[in-house]
C-alpha positions as CSV (number, residue, x, y, z in Angstrom):
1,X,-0.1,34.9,-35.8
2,X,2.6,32.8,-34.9
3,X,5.5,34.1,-32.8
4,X,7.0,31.4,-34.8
5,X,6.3,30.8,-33.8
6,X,2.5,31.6,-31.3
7,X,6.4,30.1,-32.7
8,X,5.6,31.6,-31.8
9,X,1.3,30.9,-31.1
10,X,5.0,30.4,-29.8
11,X,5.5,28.3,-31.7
12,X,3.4,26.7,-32.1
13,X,4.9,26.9,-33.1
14,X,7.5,22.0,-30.7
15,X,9.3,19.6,-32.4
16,X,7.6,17.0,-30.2
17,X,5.3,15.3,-31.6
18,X,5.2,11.1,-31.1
19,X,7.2,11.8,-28.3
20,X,8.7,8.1,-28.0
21,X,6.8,4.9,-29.2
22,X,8.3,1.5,-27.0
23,X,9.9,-1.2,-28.8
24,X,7.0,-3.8,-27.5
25,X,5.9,-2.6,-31.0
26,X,9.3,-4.4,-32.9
27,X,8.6,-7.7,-30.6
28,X,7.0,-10.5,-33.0
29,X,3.5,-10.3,-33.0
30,X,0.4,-12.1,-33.7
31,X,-1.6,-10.8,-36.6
32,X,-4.2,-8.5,-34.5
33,X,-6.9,-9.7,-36.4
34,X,-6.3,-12.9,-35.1
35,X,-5.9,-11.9,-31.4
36,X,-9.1,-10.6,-31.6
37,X,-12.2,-12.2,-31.9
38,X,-13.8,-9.5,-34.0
39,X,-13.4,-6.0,-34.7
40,X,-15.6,-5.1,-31.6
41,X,-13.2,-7.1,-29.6
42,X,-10.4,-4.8,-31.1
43,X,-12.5,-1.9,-30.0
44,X,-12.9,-3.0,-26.4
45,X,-9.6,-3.3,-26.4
46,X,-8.3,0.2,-27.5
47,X,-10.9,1.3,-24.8
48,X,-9.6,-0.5,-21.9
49,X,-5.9,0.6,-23.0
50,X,-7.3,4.4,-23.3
51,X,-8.9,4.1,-20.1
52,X,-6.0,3.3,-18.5
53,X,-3.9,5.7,-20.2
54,X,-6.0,8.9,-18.9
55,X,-6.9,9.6,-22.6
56,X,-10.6,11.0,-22.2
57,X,-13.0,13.0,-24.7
58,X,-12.1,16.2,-25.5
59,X,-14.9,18.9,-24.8
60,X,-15.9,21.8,-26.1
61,X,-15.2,24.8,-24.6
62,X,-18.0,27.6,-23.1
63,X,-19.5,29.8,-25.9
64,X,-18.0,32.9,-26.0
65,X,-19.7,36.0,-26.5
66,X,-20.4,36.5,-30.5
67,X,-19.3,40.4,-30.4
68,X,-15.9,39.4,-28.7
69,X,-15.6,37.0,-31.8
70,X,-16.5,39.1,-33.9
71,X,-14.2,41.8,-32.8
72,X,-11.2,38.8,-32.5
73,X,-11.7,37.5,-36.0
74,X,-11.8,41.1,-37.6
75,X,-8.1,41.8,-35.5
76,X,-6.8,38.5,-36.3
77,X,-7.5,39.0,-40.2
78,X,-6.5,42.5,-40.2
79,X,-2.7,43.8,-41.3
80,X,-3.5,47.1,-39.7
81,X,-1.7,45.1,-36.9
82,X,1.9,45.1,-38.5
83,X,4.2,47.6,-38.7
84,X,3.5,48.2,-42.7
85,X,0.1,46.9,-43.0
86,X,1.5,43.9,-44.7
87,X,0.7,40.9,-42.6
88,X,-1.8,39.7,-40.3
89,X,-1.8,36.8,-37.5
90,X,-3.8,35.0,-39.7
91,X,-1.2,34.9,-42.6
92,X,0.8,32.4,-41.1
93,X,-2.3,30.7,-39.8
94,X,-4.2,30.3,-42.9
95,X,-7.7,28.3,-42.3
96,X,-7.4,26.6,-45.6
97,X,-4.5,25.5,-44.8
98,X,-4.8,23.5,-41.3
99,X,-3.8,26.8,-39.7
100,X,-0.7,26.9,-40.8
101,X,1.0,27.7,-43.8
102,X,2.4,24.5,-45.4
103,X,5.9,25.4,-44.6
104,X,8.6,24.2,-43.0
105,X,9.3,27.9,-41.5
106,X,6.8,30.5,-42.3
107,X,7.9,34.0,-43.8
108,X,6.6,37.1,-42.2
109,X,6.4,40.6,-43.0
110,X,7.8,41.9,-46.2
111,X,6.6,39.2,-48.3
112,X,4.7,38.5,-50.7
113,X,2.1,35.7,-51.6
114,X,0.5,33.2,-49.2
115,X,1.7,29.4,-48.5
116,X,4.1,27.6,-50.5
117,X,3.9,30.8,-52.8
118,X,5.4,33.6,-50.4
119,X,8.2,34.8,-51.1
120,X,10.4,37.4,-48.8
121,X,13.1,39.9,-51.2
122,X,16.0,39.1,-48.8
123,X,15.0,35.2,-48.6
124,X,14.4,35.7,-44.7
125,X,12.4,32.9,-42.4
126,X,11.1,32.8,-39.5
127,X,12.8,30.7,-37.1
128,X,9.9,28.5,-36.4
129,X,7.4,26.7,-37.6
130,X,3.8,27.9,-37.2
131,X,2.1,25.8,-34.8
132,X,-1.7,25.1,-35.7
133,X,-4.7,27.1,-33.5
134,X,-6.7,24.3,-33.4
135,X,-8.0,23.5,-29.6
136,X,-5.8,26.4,-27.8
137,X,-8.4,26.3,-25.3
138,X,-7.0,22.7,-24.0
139,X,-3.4,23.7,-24.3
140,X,-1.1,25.1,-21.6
141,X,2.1,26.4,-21.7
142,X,2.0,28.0,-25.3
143,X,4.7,28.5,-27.9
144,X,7.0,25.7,-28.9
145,X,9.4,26.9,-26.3
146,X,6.3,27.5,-23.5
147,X,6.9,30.9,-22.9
148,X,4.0,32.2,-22.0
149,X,2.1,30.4,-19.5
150,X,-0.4,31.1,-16.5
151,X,0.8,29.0,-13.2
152,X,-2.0,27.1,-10.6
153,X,-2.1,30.2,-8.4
154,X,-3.1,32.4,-12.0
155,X,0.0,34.5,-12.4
156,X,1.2,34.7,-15.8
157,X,4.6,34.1,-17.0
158,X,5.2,35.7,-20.5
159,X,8.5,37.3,-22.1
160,X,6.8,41.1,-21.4
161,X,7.7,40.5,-17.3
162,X,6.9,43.2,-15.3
163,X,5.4,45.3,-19.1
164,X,2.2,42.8,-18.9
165,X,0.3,45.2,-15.8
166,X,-2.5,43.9,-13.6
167,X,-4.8,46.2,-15.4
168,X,-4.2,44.0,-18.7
169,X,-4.4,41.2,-17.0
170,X,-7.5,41.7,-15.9
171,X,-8.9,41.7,-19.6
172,X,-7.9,38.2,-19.8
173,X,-10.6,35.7,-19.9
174,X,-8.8,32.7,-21.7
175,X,-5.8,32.2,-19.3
176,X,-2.5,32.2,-20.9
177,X,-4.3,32.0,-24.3
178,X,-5.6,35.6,-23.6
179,X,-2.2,36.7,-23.6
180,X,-0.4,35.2,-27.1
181,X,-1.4,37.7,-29.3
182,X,0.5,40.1,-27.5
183,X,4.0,38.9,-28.9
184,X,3.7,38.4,-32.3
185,X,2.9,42.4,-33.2
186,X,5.8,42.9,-31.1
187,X,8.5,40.4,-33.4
188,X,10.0,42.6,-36.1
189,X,10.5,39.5,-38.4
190,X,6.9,38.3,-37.9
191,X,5.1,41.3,-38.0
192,X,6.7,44.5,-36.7
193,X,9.7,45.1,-39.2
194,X,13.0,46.9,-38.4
195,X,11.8,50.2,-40.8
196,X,9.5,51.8,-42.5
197,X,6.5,52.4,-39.7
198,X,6.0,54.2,-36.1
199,X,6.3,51.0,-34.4
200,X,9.9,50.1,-35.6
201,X,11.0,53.2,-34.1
202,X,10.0,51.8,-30.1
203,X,13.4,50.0,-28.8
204,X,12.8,46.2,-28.1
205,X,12.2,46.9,-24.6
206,X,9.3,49.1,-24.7
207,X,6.6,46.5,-25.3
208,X,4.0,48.6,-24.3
209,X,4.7,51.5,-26.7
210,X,4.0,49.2,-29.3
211,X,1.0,48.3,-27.7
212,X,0.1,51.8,-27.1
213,X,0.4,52.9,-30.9
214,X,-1.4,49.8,-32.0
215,X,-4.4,50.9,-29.9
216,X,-3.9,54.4,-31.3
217,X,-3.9,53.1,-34.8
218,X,-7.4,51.1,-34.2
219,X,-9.0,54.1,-32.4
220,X,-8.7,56.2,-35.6
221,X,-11.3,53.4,-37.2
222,X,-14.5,54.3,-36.0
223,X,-15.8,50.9,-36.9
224,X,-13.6,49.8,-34.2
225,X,-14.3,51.6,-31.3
226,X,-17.9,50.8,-32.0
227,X,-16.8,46.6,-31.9
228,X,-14.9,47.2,-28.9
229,X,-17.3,48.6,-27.4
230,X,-19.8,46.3,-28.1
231,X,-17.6,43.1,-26.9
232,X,-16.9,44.6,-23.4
233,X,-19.9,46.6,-22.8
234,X,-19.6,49.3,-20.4
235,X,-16.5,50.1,-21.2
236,X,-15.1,52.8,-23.0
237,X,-12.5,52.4,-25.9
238,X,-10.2,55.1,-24.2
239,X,-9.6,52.9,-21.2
240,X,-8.8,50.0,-22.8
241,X,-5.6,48.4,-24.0
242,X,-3.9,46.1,-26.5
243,X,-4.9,43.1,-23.5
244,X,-8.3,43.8,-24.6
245,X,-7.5,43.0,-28.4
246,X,-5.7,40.2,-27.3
247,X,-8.1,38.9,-25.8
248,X,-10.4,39.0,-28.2
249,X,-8.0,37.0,-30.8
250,X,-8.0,34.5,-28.3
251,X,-12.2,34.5,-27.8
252,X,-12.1,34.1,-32.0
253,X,-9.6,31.1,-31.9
254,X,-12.0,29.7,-28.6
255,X,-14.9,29.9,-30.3
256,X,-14.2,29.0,-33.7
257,X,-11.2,26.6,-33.7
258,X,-12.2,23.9,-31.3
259,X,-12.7,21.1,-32.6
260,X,-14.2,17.4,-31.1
261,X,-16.3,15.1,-33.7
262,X,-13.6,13.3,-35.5
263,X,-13.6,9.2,-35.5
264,X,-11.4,9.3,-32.5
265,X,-14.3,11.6,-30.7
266,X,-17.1,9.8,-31.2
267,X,-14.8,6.3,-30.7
268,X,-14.8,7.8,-27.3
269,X,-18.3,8.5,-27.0
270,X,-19.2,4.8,-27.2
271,X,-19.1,4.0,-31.5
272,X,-17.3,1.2,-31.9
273,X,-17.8,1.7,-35.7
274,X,-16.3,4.7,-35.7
275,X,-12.5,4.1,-36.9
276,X,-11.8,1.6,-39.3
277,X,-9.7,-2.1,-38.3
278,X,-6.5,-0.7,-39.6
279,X,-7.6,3.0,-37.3
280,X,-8.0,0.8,-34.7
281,X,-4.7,-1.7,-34.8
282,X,-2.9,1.8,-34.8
283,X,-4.7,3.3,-31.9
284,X,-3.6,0.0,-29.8
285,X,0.0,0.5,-31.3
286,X,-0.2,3.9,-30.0
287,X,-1.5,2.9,-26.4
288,X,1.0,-0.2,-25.7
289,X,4.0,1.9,-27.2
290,X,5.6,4.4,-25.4
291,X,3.8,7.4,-27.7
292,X,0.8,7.8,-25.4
293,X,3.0,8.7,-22.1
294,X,3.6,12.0,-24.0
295,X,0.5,12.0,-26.2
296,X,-2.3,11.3,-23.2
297,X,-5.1,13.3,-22.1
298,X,-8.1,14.9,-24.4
299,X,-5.9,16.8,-26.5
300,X,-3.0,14.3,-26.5
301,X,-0.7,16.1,-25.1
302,X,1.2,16.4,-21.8
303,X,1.9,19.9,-22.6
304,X,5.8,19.6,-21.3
305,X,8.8,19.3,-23.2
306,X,11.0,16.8,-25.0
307,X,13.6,16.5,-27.1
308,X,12.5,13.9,-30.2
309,X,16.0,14.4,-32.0
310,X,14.3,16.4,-34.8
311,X,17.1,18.2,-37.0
312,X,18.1,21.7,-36.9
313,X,17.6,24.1,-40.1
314,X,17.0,27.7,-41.1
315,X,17.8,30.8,-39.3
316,X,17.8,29.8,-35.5
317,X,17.0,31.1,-32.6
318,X,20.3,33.0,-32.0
319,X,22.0,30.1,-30.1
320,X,25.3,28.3,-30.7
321,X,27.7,28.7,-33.2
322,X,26.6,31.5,-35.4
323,X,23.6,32.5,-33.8
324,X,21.5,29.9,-36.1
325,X,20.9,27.0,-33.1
326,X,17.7,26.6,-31.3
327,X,18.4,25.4,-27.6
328,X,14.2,25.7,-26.9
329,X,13.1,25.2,-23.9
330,X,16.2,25.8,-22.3
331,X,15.9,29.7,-23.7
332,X,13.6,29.8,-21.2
333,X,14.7,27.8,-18.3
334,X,18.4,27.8,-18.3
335,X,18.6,24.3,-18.1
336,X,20.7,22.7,-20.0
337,X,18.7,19.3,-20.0
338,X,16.0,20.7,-21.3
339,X,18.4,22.1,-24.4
340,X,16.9,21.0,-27.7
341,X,13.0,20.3,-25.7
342,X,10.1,21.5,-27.8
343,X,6.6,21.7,-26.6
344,X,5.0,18.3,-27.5
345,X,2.0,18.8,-29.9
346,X,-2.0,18.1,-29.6
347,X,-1.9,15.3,-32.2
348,X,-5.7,16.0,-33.2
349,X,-6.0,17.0,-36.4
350,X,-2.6,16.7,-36.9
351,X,-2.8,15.3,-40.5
352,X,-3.6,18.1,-41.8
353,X,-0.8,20.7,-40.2
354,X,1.9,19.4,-42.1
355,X,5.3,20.0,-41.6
356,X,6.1,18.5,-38.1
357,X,8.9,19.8,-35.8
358,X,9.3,22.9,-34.0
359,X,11.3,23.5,-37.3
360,X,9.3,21.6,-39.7
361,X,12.3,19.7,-40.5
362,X,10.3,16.8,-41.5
363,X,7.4,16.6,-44.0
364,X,5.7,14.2,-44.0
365,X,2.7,12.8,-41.5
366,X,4.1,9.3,-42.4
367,X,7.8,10.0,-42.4
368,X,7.7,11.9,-39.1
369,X,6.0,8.7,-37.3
370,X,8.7,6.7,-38.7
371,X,11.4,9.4,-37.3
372,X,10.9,7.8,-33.9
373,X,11.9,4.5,-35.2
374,X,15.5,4.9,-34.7
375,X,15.7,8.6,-34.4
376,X,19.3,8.6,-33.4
377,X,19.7,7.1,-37.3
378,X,17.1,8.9,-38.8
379,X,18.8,12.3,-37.5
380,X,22.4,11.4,-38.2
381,X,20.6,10.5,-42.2
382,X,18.7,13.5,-42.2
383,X,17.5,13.9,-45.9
384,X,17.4,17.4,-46.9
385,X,15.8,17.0,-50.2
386,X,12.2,16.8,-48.4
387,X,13.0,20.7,-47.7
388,X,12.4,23.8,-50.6
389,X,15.8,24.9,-52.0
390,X,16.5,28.0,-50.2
391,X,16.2,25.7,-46.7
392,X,18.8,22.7,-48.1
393,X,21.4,24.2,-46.8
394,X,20.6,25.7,-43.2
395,X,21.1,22.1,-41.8
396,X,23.6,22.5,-38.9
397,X,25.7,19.7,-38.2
398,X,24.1,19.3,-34.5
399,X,23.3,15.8,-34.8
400,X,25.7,14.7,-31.6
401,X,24.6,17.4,-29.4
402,X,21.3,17.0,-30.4
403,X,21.5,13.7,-29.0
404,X,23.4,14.1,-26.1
405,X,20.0,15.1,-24.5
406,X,17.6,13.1,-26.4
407,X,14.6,12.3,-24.3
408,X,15.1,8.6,-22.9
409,X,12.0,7.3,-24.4
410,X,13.4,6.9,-27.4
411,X,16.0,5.0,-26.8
412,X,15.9,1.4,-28.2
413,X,12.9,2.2,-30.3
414,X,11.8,0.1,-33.4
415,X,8.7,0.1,-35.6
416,X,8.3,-2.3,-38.6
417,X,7.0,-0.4,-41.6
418,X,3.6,-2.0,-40.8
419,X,3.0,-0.3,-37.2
420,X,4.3,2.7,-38.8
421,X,1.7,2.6,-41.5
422,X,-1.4,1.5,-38.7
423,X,-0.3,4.3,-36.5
424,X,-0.5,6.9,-39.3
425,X,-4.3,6.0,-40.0
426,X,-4.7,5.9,-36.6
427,X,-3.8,9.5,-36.4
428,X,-6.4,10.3,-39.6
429,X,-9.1,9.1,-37.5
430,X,-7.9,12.1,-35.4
431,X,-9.0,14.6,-38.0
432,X,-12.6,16.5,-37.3
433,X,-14.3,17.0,-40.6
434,X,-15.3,20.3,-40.0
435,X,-11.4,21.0,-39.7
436,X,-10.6,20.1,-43.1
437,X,-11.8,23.5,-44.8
438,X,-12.2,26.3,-42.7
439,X,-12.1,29.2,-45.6
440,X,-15.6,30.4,-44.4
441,X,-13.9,31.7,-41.4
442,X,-12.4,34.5,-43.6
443,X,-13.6,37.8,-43.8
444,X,-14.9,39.7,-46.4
445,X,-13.5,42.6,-45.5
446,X,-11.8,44.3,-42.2
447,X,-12.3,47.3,-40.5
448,X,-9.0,48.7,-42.1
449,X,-10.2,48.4,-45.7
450,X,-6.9,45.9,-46.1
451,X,-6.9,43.7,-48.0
452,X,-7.6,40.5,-46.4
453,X,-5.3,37.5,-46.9
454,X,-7.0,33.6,-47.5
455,X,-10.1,33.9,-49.4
């Protein structure tokens, strides 16, 4: 479901993700092992340095209702929800696949196959990467470009405006997360379409139309007005709207994608034997480097936005020359500092949502930690032969103006090949076990009688 990238959800899809590691990392250093009396001594170290940083255990969220997941996870698997039945949220998002799809952009409706086997007729992407679902409950703004977003007085700021009513609103119970399932049904490349269906016919601004014939669509399913129903009790399907569906996607992603027993998580709780040495000499790279001033908190994340110098490919966003930049955040502020800023990243489980970037433009988990060693080089080098084929040559020659707003963190940065390799286990003891294979969360079947994609 990415409103890919969210894109995009999103996106989610941004390109952020070590946002800036220091060079105290390049300076000559003792071996660790030596500096340390033991590997208990490592460990109280990587405490003290967490403490300090703010970085604290990530907890799980309150249980949500089972019928409201029930209802989410039947919506969120169920194509009914595209213009021609073809796609679901949950396409882009596949649970055997980290919640993503293992591409560097996703391809949304009109395709064919799932993963690294979809294939759209007309070779068309979307222009994001789909960011993973894993721990939206801790995130805040959402979308690689943070476009939708509730504020500290609770009003929400999402690209519907004035279209996203109080009554919706008051279906939210997740906060902003309530309200990213809205966009994606309404992006014809992810999951509307330009033809061929009731809802390509609504103009672009007439979101709740859309929303309007979606409802209409699930009301002709008995099955559905009976889990409605049932999720908000005492309330009849007639006088509810798409923010109720919503809302439920959000309750199924709450409930069933949070995730907080990995190495790192019960490090935290007080197991000292939880990480290996070399998990370890990478978590106290990660502290006394610059990568924790963006990475910090229980999701490691500040949730703002940075520019990390990742490289530019695939369709764009409609900016610059051609239409096929991606200015990101400053789409939505109108600030040209910010032009080239993606959300930064939660980092758990981040091993297994490969590609990394708001683009994907890098592949690897090792090779994007390495990217902040010299990113200035690194993007001027780009190597497109880590991309598929079709995506080789969509790199725009940006490199300068990427730069010219590069976040200062990453200026001067260094890592030998070693810190590069200790921070990358370090971020595998970031990985929840449970996370690794989440194919049970799959339906047998929808409501719809569609066929249901990732099983």
């Amino acid at each position: 479901m990415t409103s890919k990238h969210l894109a995009g959800l999103a996106a989610a899809c941004t390109a952020l993700w070590l946002a800036g590691c220091s060079d105290d990392a390049t300076a000559p250093r003792p071996e660790i092992a030596a500096a340390t009396a033991s590997t208990g001594g490592l460990a109280a170290e990587v405490r003290q340095l967490t403490s300090g940083r703010g970085i604290t255990q990530l907890h799980r969220p309150a249980p949500v209702r089972p019928a409201l997941v029930k209802l989410g996870q039947a919506l969120a698997f169920d194509k009914i929800l595209s213009g021609n039945r073809d796609i679901s949220c949950m396409t882009c998002h596949l649970p055997g696949l980290g919640t993503g799809d293992a591409r560097s952009l996703s391809i949304g409706q009109g395709a064919t196959g799932l993963g690294s086997e979809r294939v759209h007729p007309d070779g068309a992407f979307i222009p994001r990467n789909a960011p993973p679902l894993f721990n939206l409950h801790a995130m805040q703004p959402l979308f690689w470009d943070g476009r939708v977003v509730q504020d500290e007085l609770g009003g929400f700021h999402t690209p519907a405006g004035r279209h996203l009513t109080p009554r919706m609103k008051r279906a939210f119970e997740f906060g902003s997360l309530s309200a990213l399932p809205l966009f994606p049904v309404l992006s014809r490349s992810e999951m509307r379409a330009d033809k061929g269906n009731e809802l390509a016919k609504v103009g672009d601004d007439h979101p709740q139309q859309v929303w309007r014939k979606l409802m209409k669509r699930l009301g002709r399913i008995p099955e559905y007005r009976r889990l409605f129903e049932r999720a908000y009790r005492g309330q009849r399907f007639e006088d509810m709207t798409f923010a109720h569906a919503s809302n439920a996607i959000a309750g199924f992603f709450v409930d069933r994608l949070a995730f907080n027993d990995s190495p790192w998580d019960r490090f935290l709780a007080g197991d000292d034997g939880a990480m290996t040495e070399v998990q370890l000499v990478g978590a106290k790279n990660f502290m006394t480097a610059r990568c924790s001033i963006c990475h910090n908190g229980p999701a490691l994340t500040d949730n703002k936005f940075h520019n990390v110098a990742v490289a530019q490919i695939g369709p764009g966003s409609g900016d610059g020359l051609g239409g096929r930049d991606d200015f990101g955040r400053m789409r939505e502020t109108g600030n040209a500092a910010e032009r080239y800023a993606f959300r930064t990243p939660a980092l758990r489980n981040a091993e297994l949502t490969a590609p990394y970037g708001h683009d994907g433009a890098i592949v690897g988990l090792r090779d994007f930690i390495d990217h902040y060693s010299e990113s200035d080089l690194k993007l001027r080098s780009y190597d497109v032969s880590q991309l598929e084929p079709v995506l080789r040559p969509t790199l725009l020659a940006t490199a300068e103006d990427i730069l010219a707003t590069r976040d200062p963190l990453l200026e001067g940065v260094v890592f030998p090949a070693q810190v590069v390799d200790e921070v990358t286990e370090f971020m595998k003891a970031l990985t929840d076990p449970a996370a690794r294979d989440l194919r049970k969360l799959v339906p047998r079947r929808v409501p719809s009688g569609l066929p249901v994609d990732g099983r």
